[in-house]
MARDRENKOL-386738 format. One record per atom (N, C-alpha, C): residue in one letter; x, y, z. Coordinates in pm, whole numbers, plus 50000, padded with zeros to 5 digits. Atoms other than C-alpha are relative to their C-alpha. Example, Ala and Ser with C-alpha at 12.3 -4.5 7.8 and 13.67 -1.06 7.14 Angstrom:
MARDRENKOL-386738
A500894988150000;A512304955050780;A500905012050000;S499184988149994;S513674989450714;S499235010950073;
//
This chain:
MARDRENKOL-386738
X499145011449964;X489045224349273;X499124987850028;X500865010249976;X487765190849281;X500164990650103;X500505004549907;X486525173149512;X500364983450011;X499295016749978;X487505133949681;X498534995049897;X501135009850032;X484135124149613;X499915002449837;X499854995650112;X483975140749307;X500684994349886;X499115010550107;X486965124949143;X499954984550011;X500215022450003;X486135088849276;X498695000049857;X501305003050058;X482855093049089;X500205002149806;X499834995550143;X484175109348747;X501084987149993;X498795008650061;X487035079548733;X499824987650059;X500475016850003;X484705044848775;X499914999049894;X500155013050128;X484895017848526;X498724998850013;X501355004750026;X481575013748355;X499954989249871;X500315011550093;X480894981648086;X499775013149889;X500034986350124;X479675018147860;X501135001549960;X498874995050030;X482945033647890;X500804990849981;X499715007750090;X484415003247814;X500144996949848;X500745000450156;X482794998447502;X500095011149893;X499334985750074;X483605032647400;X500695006049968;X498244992050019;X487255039147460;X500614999249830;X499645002550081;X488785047447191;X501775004850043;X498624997849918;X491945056447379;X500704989949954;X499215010450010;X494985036647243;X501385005450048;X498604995049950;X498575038747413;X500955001149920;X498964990850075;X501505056747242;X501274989850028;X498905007650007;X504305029147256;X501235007250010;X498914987149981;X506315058947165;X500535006950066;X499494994049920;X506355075847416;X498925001250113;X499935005449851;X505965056447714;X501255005050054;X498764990749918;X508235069247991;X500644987950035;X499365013649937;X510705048748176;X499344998450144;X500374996649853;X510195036348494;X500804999250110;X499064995349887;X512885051148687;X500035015649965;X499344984449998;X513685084348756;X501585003449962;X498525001750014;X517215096648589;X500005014650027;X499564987449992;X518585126248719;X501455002749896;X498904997350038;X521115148048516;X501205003450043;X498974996849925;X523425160548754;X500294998250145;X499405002049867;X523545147249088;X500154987250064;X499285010449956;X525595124549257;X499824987050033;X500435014249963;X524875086249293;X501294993250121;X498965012649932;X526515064049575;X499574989450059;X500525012049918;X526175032849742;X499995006850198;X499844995549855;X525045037450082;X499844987050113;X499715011649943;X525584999850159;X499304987949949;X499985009850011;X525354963850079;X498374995250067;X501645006950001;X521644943150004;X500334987250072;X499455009949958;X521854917750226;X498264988850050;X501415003649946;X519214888650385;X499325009450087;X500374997849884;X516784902250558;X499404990050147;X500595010649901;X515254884050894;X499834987749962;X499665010650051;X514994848450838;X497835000550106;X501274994349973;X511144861451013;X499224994249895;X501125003750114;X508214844450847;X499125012949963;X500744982550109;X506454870750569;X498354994250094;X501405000149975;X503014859050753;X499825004250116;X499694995849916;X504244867851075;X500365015450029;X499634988450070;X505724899650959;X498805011249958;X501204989650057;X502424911150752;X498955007150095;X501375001749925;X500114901351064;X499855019050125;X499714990449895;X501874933451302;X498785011549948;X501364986650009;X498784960951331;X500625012050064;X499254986949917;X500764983751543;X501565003049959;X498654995250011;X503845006651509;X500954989650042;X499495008249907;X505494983651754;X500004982949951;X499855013150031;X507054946651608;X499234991850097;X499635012949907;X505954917851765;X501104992650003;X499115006149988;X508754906351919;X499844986450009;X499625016949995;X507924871851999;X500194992249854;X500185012550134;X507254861951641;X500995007349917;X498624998650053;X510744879651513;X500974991750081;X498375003049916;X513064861851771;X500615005850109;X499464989649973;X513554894451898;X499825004950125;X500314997849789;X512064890852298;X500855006750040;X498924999949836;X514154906452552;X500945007549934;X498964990250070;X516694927752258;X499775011249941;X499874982650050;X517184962252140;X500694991249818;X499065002950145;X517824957151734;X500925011349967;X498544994149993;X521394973051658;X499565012249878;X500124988550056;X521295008451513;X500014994049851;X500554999550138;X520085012951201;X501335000449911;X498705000150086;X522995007750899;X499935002749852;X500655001250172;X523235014950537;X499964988449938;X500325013150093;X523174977550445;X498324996850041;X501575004849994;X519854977150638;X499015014049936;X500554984250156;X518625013350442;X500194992049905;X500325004050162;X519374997450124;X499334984749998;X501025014050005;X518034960850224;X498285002749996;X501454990449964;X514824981550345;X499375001949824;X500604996850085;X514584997350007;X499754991449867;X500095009350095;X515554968549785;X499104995950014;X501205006550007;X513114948349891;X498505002550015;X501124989949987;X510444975549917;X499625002649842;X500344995150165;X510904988149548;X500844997349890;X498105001950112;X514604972549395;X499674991349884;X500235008750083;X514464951549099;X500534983750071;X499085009749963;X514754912349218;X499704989749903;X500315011750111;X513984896248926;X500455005749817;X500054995950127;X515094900048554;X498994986949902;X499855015450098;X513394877848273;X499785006049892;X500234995850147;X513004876147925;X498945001249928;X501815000850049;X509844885747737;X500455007849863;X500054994750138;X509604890347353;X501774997649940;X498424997750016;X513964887847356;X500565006450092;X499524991749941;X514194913047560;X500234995750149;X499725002149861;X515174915447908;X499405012850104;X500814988849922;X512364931648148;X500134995850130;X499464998549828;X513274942348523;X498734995950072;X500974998249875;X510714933148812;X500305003450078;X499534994049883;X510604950049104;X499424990850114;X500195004449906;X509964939749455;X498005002150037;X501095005949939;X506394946149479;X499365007249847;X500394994450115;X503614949049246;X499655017449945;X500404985350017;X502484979649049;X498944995249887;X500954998550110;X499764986948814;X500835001949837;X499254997950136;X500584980448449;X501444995150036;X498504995149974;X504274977748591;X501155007549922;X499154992550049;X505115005848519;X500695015550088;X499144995249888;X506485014648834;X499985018650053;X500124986949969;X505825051448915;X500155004650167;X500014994349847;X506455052249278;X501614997550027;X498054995549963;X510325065849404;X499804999250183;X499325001849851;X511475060449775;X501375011850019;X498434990349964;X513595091849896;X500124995150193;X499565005649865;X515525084950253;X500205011650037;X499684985849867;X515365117250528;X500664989050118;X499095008049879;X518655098750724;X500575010950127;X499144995849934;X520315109251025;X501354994049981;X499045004149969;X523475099151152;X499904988049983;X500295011449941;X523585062151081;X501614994449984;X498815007350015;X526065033651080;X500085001849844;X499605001050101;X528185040350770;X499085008249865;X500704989550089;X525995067250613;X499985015250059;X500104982249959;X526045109150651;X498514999949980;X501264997250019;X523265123850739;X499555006549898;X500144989750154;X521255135550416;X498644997749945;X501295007650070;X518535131350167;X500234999149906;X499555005250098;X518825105949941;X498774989749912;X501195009450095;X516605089549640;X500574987949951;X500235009950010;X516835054449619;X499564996249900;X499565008050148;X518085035949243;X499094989149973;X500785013950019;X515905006649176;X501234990249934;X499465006350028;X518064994348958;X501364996149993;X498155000249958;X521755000449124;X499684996250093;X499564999849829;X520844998449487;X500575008350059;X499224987749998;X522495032449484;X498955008050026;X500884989449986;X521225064549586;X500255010149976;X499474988950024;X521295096049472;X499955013050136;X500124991849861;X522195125349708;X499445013349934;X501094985749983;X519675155749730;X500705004250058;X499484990149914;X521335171250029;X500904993550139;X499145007149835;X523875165250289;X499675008850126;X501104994949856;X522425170450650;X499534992250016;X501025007749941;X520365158850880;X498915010150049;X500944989750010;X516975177950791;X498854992150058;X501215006949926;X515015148050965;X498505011550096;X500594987449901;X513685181151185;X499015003049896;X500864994250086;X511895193050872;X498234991049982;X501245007649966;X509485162350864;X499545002650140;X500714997649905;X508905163651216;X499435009750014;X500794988149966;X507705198951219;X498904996849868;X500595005750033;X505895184250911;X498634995949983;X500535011549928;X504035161951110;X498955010850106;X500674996749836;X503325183251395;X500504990550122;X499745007749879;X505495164751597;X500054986650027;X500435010550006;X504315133251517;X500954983650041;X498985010049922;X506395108551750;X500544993949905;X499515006450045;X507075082951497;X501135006849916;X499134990150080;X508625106951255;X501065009250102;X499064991049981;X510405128751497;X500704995550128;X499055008449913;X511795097951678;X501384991149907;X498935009650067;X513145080751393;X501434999749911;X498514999950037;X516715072751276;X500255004849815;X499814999350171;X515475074350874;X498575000650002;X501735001150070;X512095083250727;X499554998049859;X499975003250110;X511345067550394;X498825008949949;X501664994250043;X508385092450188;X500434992549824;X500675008350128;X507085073349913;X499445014449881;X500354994250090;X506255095049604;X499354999149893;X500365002950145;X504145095649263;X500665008649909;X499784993850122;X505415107448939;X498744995849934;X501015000950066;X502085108348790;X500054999549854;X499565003250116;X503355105748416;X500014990849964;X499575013150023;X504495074848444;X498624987050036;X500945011849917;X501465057448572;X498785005549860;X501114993150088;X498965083548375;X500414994349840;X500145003050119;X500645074148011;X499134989350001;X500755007850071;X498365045448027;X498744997550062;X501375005949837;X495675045148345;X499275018249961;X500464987549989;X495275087248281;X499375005950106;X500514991149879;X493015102348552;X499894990750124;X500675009749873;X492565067948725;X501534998650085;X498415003949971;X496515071048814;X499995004750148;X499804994449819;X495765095049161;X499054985050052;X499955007749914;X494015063649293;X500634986349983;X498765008450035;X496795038749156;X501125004150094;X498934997049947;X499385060649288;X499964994050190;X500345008049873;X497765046749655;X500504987949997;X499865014750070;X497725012249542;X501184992650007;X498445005450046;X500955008249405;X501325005350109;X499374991949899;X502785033249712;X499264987350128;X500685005949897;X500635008649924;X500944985349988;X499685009349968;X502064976149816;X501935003050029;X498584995749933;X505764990449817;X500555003850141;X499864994849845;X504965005450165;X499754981350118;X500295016949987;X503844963950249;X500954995950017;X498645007149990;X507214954250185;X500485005250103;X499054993649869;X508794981650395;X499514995950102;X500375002349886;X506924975350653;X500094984450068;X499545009449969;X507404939250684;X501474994550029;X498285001849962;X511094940850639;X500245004750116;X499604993649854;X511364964250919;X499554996850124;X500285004949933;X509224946051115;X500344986550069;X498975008249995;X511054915951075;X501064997550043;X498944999749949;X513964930551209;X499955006550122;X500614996849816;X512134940351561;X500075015949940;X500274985849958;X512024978651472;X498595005349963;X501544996349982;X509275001351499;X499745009749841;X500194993550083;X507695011851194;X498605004449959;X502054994650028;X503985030651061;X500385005149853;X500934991950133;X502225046350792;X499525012750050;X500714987049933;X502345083250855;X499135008449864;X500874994650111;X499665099150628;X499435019550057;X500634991150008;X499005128350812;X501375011450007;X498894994250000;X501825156550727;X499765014149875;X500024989550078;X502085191350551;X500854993649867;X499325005850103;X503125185550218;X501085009449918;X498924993250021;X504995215350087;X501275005450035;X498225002749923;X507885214450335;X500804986349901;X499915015150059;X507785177550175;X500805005649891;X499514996450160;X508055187249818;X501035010549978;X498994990750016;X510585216949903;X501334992350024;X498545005449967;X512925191350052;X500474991649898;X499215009650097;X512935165149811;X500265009949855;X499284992950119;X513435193249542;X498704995049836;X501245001250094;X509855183349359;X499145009649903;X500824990050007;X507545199549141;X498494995949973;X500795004949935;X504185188049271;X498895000249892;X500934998750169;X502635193048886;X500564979249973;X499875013550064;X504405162748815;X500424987450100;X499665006349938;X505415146349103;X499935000050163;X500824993749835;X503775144249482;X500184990850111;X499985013349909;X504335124349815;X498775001250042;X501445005849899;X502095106449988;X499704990950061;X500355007849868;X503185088750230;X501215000350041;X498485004449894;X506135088750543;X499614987950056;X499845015049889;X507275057850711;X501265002550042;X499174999249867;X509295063951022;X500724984450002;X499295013349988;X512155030951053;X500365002850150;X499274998849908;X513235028151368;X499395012750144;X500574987649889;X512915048751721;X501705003950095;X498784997449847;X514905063252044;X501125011149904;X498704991650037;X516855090951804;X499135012149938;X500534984849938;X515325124551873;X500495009649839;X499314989850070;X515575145751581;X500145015150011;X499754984749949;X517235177151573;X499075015449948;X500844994450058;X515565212151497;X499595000049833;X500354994850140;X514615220351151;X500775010049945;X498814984850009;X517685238250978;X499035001949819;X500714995350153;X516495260850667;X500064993049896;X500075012450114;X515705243850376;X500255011349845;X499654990350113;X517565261950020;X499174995649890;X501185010350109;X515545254349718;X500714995549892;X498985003650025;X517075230049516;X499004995549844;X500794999550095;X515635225149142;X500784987449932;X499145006950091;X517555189249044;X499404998549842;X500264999650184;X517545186448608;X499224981850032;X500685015550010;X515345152448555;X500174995649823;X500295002450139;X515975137048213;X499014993349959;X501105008550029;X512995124748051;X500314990749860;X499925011850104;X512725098147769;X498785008149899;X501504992050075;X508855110547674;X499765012250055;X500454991349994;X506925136347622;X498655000450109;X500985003349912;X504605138847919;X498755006049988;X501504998950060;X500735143447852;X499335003850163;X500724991649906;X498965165248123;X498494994450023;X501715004949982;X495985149448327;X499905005950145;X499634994149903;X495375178648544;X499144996750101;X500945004149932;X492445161748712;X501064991350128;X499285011049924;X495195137148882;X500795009850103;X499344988549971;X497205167448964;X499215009350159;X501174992749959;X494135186649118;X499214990450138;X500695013649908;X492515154349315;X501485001150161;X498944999349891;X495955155549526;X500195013650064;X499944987549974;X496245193449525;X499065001750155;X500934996249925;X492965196449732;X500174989650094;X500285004249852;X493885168850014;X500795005450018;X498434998049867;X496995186950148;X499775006750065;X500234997149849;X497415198250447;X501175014849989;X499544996050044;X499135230550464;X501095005650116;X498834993949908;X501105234850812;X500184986950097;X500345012849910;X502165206651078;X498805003550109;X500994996249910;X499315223151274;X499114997149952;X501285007350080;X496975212851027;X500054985749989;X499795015749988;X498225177451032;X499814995450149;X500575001549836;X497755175851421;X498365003149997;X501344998249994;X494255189151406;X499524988849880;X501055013550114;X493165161651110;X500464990850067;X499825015949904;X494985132951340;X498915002650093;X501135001749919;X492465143851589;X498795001549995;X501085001950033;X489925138551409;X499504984050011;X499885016150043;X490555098351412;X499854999550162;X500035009549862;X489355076351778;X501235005550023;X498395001649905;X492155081052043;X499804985349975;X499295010650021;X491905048852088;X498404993750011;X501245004150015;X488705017852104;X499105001950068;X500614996849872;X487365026052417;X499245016149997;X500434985550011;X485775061852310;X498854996349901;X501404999750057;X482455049652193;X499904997649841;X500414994650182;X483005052551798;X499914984749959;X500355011850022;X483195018651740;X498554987850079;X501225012149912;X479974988751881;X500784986149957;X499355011749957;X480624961151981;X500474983449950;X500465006150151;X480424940251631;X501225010449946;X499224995150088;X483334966151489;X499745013149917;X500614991150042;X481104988051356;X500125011349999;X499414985949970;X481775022251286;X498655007549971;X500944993150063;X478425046051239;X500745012649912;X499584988850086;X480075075951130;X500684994449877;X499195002650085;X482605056850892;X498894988149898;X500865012650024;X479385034450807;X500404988249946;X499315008950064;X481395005350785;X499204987750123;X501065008949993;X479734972850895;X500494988350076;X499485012249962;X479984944651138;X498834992849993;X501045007050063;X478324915551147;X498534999050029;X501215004450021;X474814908851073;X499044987850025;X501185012450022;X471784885051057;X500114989949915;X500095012450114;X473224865650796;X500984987550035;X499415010549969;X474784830050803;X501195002650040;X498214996149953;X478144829050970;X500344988049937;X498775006450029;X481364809250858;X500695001250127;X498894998349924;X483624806651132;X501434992949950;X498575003250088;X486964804251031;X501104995550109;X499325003349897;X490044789751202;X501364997249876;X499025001750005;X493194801651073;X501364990250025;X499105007449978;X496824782851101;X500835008150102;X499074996349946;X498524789251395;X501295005250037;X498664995250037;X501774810251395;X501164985049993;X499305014050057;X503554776651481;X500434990549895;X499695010450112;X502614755751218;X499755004849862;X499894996050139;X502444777850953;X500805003449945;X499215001850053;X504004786250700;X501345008150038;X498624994449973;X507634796050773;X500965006949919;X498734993450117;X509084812350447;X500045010950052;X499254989649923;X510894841250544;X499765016049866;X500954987750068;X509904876250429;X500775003049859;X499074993850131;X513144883850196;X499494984949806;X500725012450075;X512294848550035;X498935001349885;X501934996750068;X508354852749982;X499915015749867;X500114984050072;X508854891449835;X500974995049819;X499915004050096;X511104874049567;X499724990949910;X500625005550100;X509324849349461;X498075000649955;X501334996950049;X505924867849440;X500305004149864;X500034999550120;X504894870149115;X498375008849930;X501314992850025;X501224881548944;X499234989749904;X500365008050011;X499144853948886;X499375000249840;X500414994550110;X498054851848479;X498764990449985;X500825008750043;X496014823148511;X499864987250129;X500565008049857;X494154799348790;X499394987549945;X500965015450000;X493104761048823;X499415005150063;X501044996449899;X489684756848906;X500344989950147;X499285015649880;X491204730849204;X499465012950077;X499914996349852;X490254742249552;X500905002650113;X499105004649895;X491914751849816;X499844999850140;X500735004349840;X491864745150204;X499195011450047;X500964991349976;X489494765850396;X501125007850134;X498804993749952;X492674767450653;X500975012149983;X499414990550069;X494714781550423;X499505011849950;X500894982550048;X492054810350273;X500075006550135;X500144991549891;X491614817250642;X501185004650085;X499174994949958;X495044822150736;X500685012749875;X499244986750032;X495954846650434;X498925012950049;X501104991249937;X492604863050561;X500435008750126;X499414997649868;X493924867250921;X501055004549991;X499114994949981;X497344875850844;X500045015249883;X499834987750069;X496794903250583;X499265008650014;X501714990849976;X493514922450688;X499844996850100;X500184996949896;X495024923551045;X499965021650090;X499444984649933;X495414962151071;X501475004749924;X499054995850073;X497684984150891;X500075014250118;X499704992849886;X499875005151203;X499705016449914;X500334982050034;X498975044851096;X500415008550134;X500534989849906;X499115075951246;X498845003550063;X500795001049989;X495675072451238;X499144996650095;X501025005349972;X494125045951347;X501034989450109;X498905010549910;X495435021951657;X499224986649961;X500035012350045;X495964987651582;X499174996049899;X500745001450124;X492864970451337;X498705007749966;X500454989550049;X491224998051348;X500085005949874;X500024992250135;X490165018150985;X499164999349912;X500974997050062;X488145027150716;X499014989449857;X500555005650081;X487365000950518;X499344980950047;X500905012049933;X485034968150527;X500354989149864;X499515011450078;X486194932150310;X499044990849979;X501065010550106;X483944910850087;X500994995849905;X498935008550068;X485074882749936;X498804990549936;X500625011550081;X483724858749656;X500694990649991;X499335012149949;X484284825849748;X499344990549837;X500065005650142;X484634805349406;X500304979750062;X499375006949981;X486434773949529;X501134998350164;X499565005249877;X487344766849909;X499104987650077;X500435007849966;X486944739950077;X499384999950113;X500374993749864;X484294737550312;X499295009849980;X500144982749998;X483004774150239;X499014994249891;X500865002950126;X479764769049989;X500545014649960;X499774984750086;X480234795849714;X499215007549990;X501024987749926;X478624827449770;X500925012250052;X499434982550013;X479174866549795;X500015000550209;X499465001849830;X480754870950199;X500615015050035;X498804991449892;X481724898350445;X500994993550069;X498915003749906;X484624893250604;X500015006350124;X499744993649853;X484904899450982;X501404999850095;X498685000249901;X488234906751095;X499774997350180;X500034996849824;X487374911351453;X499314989950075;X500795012850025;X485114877851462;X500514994249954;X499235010750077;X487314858251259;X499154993549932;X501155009050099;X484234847251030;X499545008049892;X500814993750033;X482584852250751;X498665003349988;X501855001450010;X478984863050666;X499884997049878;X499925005650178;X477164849250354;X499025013050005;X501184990050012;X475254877850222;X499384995649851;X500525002050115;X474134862449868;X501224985449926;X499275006550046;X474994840949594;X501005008249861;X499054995850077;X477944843549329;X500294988849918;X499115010350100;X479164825349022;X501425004549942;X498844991050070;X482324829448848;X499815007649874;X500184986150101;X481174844348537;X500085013250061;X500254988249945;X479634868948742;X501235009850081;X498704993949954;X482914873148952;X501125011749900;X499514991850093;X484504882248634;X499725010049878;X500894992050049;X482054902548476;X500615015050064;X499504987449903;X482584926048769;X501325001050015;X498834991349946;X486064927548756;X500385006149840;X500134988650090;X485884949148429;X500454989049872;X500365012250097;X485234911848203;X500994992350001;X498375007649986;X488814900548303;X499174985250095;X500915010949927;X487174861848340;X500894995350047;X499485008749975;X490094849048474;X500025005350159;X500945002849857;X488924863648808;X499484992150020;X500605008449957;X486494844248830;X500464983449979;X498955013150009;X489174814548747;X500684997450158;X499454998949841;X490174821149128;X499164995850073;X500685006549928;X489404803749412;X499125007850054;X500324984149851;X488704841749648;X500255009049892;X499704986450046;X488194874349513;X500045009150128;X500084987649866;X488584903349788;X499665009750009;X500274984850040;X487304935849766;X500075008550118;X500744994449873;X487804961750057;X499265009949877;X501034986950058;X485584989450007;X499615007250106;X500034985849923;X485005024150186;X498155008549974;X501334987950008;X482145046750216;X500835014050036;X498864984650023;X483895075450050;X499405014750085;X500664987649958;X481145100150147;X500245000750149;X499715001649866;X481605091250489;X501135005350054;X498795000849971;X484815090450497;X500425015649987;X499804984250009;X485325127550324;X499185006650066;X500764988449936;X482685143350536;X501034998850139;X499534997649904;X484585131050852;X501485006749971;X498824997750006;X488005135550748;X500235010949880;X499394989150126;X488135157250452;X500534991049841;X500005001450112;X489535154150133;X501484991850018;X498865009349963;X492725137950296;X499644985050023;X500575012249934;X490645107250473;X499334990949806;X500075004350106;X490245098750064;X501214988649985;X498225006450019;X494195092950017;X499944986550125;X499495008649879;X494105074550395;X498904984149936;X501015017150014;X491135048350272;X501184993849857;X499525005150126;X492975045549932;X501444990350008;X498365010950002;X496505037150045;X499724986650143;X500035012849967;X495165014250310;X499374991949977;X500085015650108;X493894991150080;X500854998249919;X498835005449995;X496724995949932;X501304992650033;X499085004549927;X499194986850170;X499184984450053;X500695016049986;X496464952750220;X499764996949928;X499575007650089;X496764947149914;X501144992749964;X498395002350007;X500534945149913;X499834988950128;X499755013249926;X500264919750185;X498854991850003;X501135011350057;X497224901650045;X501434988649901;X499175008450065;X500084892649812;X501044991250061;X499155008349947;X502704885050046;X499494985250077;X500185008949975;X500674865850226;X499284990449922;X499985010250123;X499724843949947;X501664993249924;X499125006950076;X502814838949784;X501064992250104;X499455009649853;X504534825550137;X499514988150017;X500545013350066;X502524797750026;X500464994149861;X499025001950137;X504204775849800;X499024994249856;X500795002550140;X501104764949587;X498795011850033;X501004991150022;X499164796949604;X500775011149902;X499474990750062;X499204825349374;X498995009849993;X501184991150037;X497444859149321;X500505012749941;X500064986050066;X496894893349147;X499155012150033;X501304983449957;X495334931649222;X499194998449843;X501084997250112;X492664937148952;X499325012149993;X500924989950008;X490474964048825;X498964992950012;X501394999649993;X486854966348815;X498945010850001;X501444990650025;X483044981848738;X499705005650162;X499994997149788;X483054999049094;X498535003950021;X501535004449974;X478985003049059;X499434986050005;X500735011050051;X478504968048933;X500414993050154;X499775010049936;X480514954949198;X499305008150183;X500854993749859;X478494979549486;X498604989550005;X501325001850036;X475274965149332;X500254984650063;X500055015249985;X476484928749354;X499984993450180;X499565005649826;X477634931149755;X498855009750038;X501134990149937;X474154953549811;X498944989150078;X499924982449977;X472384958149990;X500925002850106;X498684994949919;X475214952650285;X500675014149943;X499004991050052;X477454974350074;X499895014749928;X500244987050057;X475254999249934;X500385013250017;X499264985249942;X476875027850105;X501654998349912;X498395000050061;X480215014949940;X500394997849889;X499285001050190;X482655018249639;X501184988950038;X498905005049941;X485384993949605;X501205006949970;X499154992749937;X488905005849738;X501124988849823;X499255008350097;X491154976449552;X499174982750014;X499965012250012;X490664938749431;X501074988649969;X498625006150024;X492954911349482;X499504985849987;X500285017350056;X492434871949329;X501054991450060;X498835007949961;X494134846149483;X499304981250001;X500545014749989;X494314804949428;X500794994049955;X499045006450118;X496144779749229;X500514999249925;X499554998650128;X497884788248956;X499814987049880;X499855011750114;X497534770048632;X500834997449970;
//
């Protein structure tokens, strides 16, 4: 069985393998990107409505389970039981289609957040209780109705929590959304590189959720640590082709009940294509799961209780996670935009009119503005994990065009609010390294987190892979939001040579691979 490190290393982009592919995609038989079941039941489980009128920068910035209330509105109130117009607002704007347009004649769907290729491979099933105007049940979530299909009537919420191991968020909450891959759909054209896509793309969908729900004062996380074959028995999966990997708890204060038996339920899936086996993708997931909620309790306590227990210095620094604060090299100090006077577009807003940037003026932009999508998106992503901005990965950024900021290869210091210069950078070079796509380096900022995988899998295992992967995912997904909440900014995730671009941020970075890359600046 293979190994985290193992499969990061067999599935980097090299300028060789480039040059070599002879791999061409099957037009034919591309899949769709929805899931169609043959026989079970679709209904509405309520009306898409605004969400919060909550600024998306405000929204992205929350690090903890726990909203900030002051910057929803929401001081001093309890938000009103959970409803199925706010379940299906949740999921619309997490993964629904909010955009149609026309390309070639045709008429192609967008969804709510990006994906790789878009070709959408990540499903949202709902473990509900009792809510307003919904039975308790488990239900998979339509993209393109707003409808859901019903798996099972009940309230099996109990099943995650034992799960979990207990895991408060989950076995407090009113609805637990688990995010899923269909690896088919991602693999017809990415193939083995799809298990760390399926992060990625589950990351920026989980971005949305989490801002919507935060938006509306309730309490929401990123639970990553959870047995997975209770998982896959409930939603009725078969974990060859289709795997979760990730809960998010909505809501609190509603106790779930025990764990009633779970029947095994085999729904018919109609397919379109013929699906092409990349058992490496298969295998890479196989070997992080966890296999009882007792095993998911013992890997949470493997992560800090909390900052105050030595693992971190006093710079951010993690030794074991060898992730890096700052250094001897030039500082930047940065000075974000104040929640006040910034920008105010509202989360439902911003999520529909993000887009995926195809092309960048070289124009500049403020050094304000870089430093407030800096600050509000790469404040902490809430986990089971890790409390508040706490986690495993460290942010370098190639500064092309800000104002103020000479251009040059930079750490980013969340916890300092500055950057460091560690070298220089041109834009060729920017876009060299992002696998020759020059219109990177057409951007003002490139971003890169990046992990020290070895690190990371010796402390945590072969799970603490998935946890670095989807939270650069999920900061990627609000790299975007908070860019496009700006009305003249724009940006995109990217690939890239994940040696070329170790070599370029070395020797800071030499311990590290990059996680994801995201471009952001002016649109042309």
């Amino acid at each position: 069985m293979v190994d985290a490190r193992e499969y990061h290393e067999r599935t980097k982009h090299t300028p060789r393998q480039f040059r070599e592919m002879e791999f061409e995609l099957n037009f034919d038989n591309q899949p769709r990107p929805t899931k169609v079941y043959a026989d079970l039941p679709r209904r509405s489980l309520g009306d898409v409505v605004d969400p919060p009128e909550t600024p998306a920068l405000s929204a992205v910035a929350t690090s903890t389970a726990e909203p900030d209330v002051a910057s929803t509105g929401a001081a001093g109130t309890s938000p009103e039981p959970i409803s199925g117009d706010d379940l299906t607002t949740c999921c619309h704007y997490a993964n629904g289609v909010t955009k149609t347009l026309e390309r070639g004649g045709e008429p192609v769907a967008f969804r709510a957040a990006s994906c790789t290729g878009k070709l959408y491979h990540v499903d949202c099933y709902a473990v509900c209780g009792d809510l307003e105007g919904v039975d308790p049940g488990v239900y998979q979530y339509d993209p393109g109705s707003d409808a859901f299909h019903v798996l099972r009537e009940g309230d099996y919420r109990g099943v995650l929590a034992e799960a979990t191991g207990g895991q408060t968020g989950v076995a407090e909450a009113p609805v637990t959304v688990v995010a899923t891959s269909t690896w088919w759909r991602n693999a017809w054209k990415y193939r083995n590189r799809t298990y760390r896509h399926a992060f990625w793309d589950s990351g920026t969908v989980i971005a949305n959720l989490l801002a919507v729900a935060h938006a509306g004062g309730r309490r929401t996380e990123v639970v990553a640590g959870f047995a997975d074959a209770p998982v896959v028995d409930l939603l009725g999966l078969d974990p060859e082709d289709e795997g979760p990997l990730a809960l998010v708890p909505v809501g609190a204060d509603d106790p779930a009940p025990d764990p009633p038996g779970v029947d095994p339920i085999d729904p018919e899936v109609t397919l379109d294509s013929d699906p092409v086996d990349y058992p490496l993708v298969h295998d890479a997931w196989d070997q992080s799961t966890l296999p009882d909620g007792a095993a998911a309790v013992e890997w949470r306590g493997r992560f800090p209780a909390d900052e105050g227990d030595g693992a971190d210095d006093a710079d951010g620094a993690d030794e074991a996670l060898a992730t890096h604060g700052p250094g001897s090299g030039e500082r930047v100090e940065l000075d974000p935009v104040d929640a006040g006077t910034a920008s105010a577009r509202p989360v439902g807003n911003t999520v529909e009119r993000r887009g995926s940037s195809r092309e960048y003026a070289h124009e500049s932009i403020s050094d304000r503005l870089f430093a407030t999508v800096l600050d509000r998106a790469l404040a902490g992503v809430p986990t089971d994990c890790f409390d508040g901005g706490d986690g495993v990965l460290d942010y370098y950024c190639l500064v092309h065009a800000v104002d103020g900021i000479e251009s040059g290869a930079y750490q980013y210091h969340p916890e300092a609010d500055c950057l460091e210069r560690l070298g220089d950078t041109d834009r060729e070079t920017a876009g060299h390294l992002a696998a020759g796509q020059s219109v990177v380096g057409d951007a003002a900022v490139n971003v890169y987190a990046m992990a020290d995988v070895d690190a990371v899998v010796e402390r945590f295992g072969n799970r603490g892979y998935r946890l670095a992967q989807l939270q650069a995912g999920v900061e990627l997904g609000r790299l975007y939001l908070a860019t496009y909440a700006h009305r003249r900014l724009g940006g995109r995730g990217f690939t890239f040579f994940d040696d070329l671009v170790t070599d370029h941020l070395s020797p800071r970075a030499t311990n590290q691979t990059p996680m994801t890359l995201f471009a952001f600046g002016r649109p042309a």
